[in-house]
Residue, then its C-alpha position, 0 to 999 in steps of 0.5 A: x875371914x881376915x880376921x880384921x873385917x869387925x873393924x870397918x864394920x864397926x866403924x860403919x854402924x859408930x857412923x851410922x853408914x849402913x846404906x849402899x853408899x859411904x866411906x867404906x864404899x868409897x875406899x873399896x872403889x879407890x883401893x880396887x882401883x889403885x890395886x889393878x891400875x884402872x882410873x876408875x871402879x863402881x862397887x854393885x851387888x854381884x859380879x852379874x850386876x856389874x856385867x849387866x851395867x857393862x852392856x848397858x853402858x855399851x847400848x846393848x839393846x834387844x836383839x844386838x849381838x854379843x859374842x860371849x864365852x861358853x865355858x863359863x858360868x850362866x853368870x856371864x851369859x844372862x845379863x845379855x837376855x836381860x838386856x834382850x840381846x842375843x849371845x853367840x857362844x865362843x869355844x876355848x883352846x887348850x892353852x888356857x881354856x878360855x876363849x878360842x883366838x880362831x873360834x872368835x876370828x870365825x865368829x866375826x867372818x860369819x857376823x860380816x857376813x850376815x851383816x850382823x856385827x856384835x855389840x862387845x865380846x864377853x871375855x872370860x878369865x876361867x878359874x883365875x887364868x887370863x885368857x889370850x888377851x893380846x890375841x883377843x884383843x887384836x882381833x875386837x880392835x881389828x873389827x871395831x868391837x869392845x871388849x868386857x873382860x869377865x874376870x870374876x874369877x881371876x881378881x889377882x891374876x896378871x897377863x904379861x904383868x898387867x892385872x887381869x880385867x884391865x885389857x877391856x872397855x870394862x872389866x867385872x869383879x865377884x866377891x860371892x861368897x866363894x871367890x878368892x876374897x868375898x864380901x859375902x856378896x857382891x861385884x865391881x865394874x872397873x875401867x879407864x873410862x871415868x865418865x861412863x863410870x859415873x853413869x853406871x853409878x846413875x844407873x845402879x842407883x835407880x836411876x835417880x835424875x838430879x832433882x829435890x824430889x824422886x825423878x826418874x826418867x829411865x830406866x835403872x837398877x838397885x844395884x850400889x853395894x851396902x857400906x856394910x859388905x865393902x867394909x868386908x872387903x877393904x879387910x879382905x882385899x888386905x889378904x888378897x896376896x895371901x889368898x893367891x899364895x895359898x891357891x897356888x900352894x893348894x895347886x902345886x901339891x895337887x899337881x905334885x902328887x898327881x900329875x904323874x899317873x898317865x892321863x891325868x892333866x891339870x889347867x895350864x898356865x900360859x906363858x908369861x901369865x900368873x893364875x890366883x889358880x882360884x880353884x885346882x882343875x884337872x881333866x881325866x882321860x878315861x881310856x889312860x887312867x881307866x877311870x871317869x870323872x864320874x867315877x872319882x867324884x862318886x868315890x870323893x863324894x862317899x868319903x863326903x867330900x865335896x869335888x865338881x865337873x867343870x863348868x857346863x859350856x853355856x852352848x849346851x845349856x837348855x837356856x842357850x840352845x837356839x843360839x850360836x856356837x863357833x868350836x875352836x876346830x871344825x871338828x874340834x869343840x874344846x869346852x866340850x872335851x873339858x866338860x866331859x873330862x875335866x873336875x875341880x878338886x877342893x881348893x880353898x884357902x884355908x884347906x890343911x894340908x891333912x885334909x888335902x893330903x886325904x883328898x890326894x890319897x883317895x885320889x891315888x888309890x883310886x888311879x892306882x888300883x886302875x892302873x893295876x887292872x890294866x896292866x893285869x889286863x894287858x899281861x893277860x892279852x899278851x900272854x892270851 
């Protein structure tokens, strides 16, 4: 926490603001916006919920397509079963590990040719890196599709010096509880478009026609954001420059310390782009460091600490079997390589330096007493 976040919850309960509308609601919306330089945001309840309104608003219907990125949370994927729709999953490259220029160019030469074109490209920014956004862009604009720009992950990030969520028709925010700034829970759905923003509000809120009694004449969700948590993230939105500071601290000691033992390699940063580096990733390969991301979370999780592989690619989810998949490569699939090797190490923003020094030197001896076996064993071959 801040530390200042009492303030405007105090402020809501003096008011008596405690429903999913009011003052603190209002502010978080203009000073998001005003932040990322959109004209326009809509606070909901998850970072999934402003994902389902982006589709709605884009008319995805039962049985349209809509290419989405694999190596991501479920989170992204699922509103497009809400909405009946059929996601085609779209593999990364190395250079972001986001989504594949040429895997998406792929995906829409096949849509041509089935006759089955998507309805928008789900495009997501993974653990606060942007993805190639001119190339992704270029390509959607090419064939006429719209693009939602997942950037749950990646609040404070920049491509080329614009803010990440900002490139497509809509762009998505989280503030769960382990995002860079948090109102404990809860999203927001941005865009230039103002007018399809006002019927996202119509939307979150049930739906409600304008009328003296409760009249509703289609479908809508409870999705509006309580005055309560946008409270919380007004304050938190005051630290948001502090936080990313902090990660890109958390990061550059991590890679200080362990970019040197062979095989270890940690997520790039694309040129002329800027991660919040929500969370410290690497990946390990096993044949140079003799050690397995298995192996090194077992070892972290016995000194009970708490590290993660990389997100499952959503194409090998049992969820996600019947649907397609385009690699980057026709013998290249790069989600799947990070999967297999790649961890996130603890990233938080309050994480000491002791306990992330503790982290580094479990690490280390690990990799160390690795590398010693090997050479041993190679002496052992040369001498054989």
């Amino acid at each position: 926490m801040s530390g200042n976040e009492m303030k405007y919850i105090d402020e809501a309960f003096r008011d008596n603001w405690v429903a999913p509308l009011g003052p603190n609601v209002d502010a978080f919306e203009q000073d998001i916006a005003e932040l990322v330089g959109v004209k326009g945001a809509v606070a909901v309840s998850s970072g999934t919920a402003a994902i389902h309104l982006a589709l709605s608003l884009l008319d995805v219907q039962k049985n349209d397509v809509v290419f989405c990125s694999s190596l991501t949370f479920v989170a992204t994927a699922n509103p497009i079963l809400y909405q009946g729709g059929e996601p085609v999953f779209i593999d990364s490259e190395p250079e972001t590990w986001n989504m594949s220029p040429e895997a998406l160019e792929e995906a829409f030469k096949d849509a041509e040719r089935t006759g089955k074109m998507p309805k928008a490209a789900l495009i997501v920014n993974l653990y606060g890196q942007s993805a190639k956004m001119d190339e992704l862009s270029a390509i959607c604009r090419e064939y006429g599709v719209p693009i939602i720009e997942d950037a749950a992950e990646s609040l404070g990030a920049a491509y080329k010096g614009k803010a990440s969520g900002t490139f497509g028709e809509f762009g998505i925010y989280s503030f769960n509880g382990n995002k860079i700034i948090t109102t404990s829970g809860g999203g927001m759905l941005v865009s230039n478009n103002t007018e399809a923003l006002g019927r996202a509000r119509f939307l979150a809120t049930q739906a409600k026609d304008p009328a003296p009694h409760y009249q509703h004449s289609q479908l809508g969700y409870n999705y509006r954001l309580s005055n309560i948590l946008a409270g919380i993230g007004r304050s938190q939105l005051e630290v948001l420059a502090s936080r990313v500071n902090q990660r890109r601290a958390v990061f550059k000691t991590y890679k200080r310390e362990l970019a040197h033992f062979p095989g270890i390699s940690f997520m790039p940063e694309l040129e002329d782009t800027f991660s919040n580096r929500w969370l410290t990733a690497l990946t390990i390969d096993e044949g140079l460091a003799g050690l397995s991301p298995v192996d090194l979370l077992n070892l972290l999780e016995q000194e009970n600490i708490e590290a993660r592989p990389v997100w499952k690619p959503l194409h090998l989810q049992p969820l996600f079997q019947n649907y397609k998949y385009f690699p980057h490569g026709r013998t290249e699939s790069v989600s799947e390589r990070l999967f297999k090797r790649g961890i996130c190490l603890p990233s938080g923003s309050n994480m000491t330096l002791y306990d992330q020094m503790r982290v580094i030197a479990i690490v280390k001896k690990a990799l160390s007493s690795k590398v010693r076996c090997n050479n041993l064993e190679n002496i052992d071959e040369l001498s054989g």
